[in-house]
N, C-alpha and C positions, 0 to 999 in steps of 0.2 A: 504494500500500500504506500505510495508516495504521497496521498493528499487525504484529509476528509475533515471530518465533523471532531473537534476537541468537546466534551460535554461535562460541564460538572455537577455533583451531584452528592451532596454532603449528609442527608437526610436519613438519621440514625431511623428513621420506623421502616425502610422501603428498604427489601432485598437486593442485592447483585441482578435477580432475573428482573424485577419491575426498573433498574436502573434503567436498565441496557433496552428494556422494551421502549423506556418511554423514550429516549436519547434514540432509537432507531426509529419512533414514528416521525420524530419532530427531523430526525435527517429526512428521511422519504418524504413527508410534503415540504423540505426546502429543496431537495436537487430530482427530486422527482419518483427515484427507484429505489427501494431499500439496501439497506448494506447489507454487506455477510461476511465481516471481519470488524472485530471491535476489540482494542488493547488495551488492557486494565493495568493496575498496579498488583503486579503479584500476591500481596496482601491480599488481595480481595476474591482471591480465587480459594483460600485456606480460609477468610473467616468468613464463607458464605457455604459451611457444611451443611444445608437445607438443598441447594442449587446439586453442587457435585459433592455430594458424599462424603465431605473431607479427604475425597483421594487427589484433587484435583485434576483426572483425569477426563471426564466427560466434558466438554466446553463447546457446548451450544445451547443459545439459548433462543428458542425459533429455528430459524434460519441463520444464526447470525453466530458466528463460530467464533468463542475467546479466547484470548492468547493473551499473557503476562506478560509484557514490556519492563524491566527496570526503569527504563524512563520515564515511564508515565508516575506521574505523580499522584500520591493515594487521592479518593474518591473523583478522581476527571476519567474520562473515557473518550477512545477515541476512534470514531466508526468509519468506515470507508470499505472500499470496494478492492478485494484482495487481486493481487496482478495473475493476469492468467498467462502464466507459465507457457503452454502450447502457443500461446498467439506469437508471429514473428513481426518484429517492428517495421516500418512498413514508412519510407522516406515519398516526398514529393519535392520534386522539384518547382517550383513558377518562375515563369519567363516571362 
């Protein structure tokens, strides 16, 4: 992901999953399409044992698959549209 939606969201009554749902409706009616890569703060994949089980291994929530970033700083979230691999970049010239 090169670019997307930064979201914060600090709100001790609301789960990791209601974070991320709501930070993924509010991306889709700003850029149009929903995401389906959102990077959290590590933390927040271990103290949301309700979401994944405390093993951290499960990481999707919808559609929209989590991954822990050290960067990301605790409670922001950052959604966007993961790079497809398969696609080959693709130059234009104008004249």
């Amino acid at each position: 992901m090169k670019t997307g939606l930064l979201w914060f969201d600090d709100d001790p009554r609301k789960g990791l999953e209601e974070k991320v749902q709501r930070a993924a409706t509010h991306y889709e009616h700003k850029y149009g399409h929903a995401p389906d890569l959102c990077y959290v703060h590590p933390g927040a994949l271990s103290a949301d044992r309700q979401v994944f089980g405390g093993n951290g291994k499960v990481t999707k929530v919808g559609q929209v698959e989590i991954r822990s970033g050290r960067s990301v700083l605790p409670h922001h979230y950052w959604l966007g549209m993961a790079e497809d691999k398969s696609r080959k970049s693709c130059t234009v010239e104008i004249q």
